[in-house]
C-alpha positions in Angstrom: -172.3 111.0 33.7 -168.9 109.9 32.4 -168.7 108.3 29.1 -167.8 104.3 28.9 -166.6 101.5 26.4 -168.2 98.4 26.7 -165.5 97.3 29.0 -166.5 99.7 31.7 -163.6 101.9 31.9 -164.2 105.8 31.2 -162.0 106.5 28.1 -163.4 110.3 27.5 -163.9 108.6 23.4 -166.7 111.3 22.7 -164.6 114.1 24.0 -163.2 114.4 20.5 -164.2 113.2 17.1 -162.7 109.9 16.0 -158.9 110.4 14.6 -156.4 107.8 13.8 -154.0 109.5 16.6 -155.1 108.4 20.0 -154.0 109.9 23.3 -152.6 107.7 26.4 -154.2 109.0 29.6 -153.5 107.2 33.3 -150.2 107.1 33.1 -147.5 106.9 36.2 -146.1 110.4 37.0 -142.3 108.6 36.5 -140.9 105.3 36.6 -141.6 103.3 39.8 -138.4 102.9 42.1 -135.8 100.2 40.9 -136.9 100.5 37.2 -135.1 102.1 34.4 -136.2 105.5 33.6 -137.7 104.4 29.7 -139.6 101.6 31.4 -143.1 103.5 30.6 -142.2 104.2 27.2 -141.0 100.5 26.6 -144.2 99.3 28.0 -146.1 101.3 25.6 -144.1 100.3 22.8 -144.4 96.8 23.4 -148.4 97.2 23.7 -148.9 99.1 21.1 -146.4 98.2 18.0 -148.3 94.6 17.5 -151.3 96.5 16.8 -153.5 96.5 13.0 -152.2 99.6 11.3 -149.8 101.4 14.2 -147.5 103.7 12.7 -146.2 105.4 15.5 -145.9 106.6 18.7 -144.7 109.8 20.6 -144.0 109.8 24.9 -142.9 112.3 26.5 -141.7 112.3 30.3 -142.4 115.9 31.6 -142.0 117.4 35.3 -145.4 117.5 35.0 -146.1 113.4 34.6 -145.8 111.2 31.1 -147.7 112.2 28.4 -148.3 109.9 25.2 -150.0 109.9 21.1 -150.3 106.8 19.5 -150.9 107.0 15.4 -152.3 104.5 13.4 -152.9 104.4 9.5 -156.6 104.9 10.0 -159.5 106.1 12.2 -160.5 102.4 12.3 -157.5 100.9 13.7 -157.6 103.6 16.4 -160.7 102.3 17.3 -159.9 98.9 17.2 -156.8 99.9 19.3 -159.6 101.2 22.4 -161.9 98.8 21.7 -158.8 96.0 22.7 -156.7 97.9 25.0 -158.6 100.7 26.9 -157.8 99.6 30.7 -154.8 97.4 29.9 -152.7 97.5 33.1 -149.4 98.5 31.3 -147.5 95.5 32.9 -148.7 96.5 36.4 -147.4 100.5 35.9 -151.2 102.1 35.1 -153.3 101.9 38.6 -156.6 102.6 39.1 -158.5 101.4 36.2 -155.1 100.9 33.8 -154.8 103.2 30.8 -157.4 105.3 29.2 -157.0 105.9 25.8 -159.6 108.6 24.1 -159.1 110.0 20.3 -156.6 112.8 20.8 -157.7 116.2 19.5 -155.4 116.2 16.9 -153.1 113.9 14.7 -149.9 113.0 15.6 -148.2 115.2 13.0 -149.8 118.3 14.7 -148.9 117.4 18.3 -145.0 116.7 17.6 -144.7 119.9 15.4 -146.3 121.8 18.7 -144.3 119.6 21.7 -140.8 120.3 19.2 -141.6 123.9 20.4 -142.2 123.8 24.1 -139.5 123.6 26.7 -140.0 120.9 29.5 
């Protein structure tokens, strides 16, 4: 039985131990037709950057769909961060349930050391 937050949506939060870098799942494969190509990455921006304690964010755009890790100063303003925004439709670009945000597996430091090193 999947895990849920209290709003329903299944975010995967107990797949990993709570971090202060989440992980942005549900997210469009590319940019819809008619829409500039860092409209995802804007979108995220936008949600995320007004949030208690953000600190940064890292999105990628792979041939294999969008990929994103959200950091925040602490473990609690991650939490507050799912708590608020797990499901948010993304300004109509997240389908099916919007966007599922779990605590990534590791911090934000650790993913763009690893990503600097992969081709696309």
């Amino acid at each position: 039985m999947p895990t849920s937050t209290l709003s329903g949506v299944d975010s995967g939060v107990d797949r990993n131990p709570p971090i202060n870098t989440l992980y942005v799942e549900n997210l469009p494969l590319s940019p819809p037709l008619g829409c500039t190509p860092g409209i995802i990455e804007d979108c995220l921006r936008e949600l995320f950057q007004t949030r208690p304690g953000y600190e940064n964010l890292l999105f990628r755009q792979k041939r294999t769909g969008s990929m994103c890790y959200v950091e925040f100063k602490d473990v609690s303003s991650a939490t507050k961060a799912i708590d608020e925004l797990d499901g948010n439709a993304l300004n109509g670009l997240a389908k099916h349930g919007g966007i599922h945000l779990s605590y990534s597996k590791n911090p934000l430091s650790f993913q763009t050391h690893t990503n600097a090193n992969r081709p696309d």
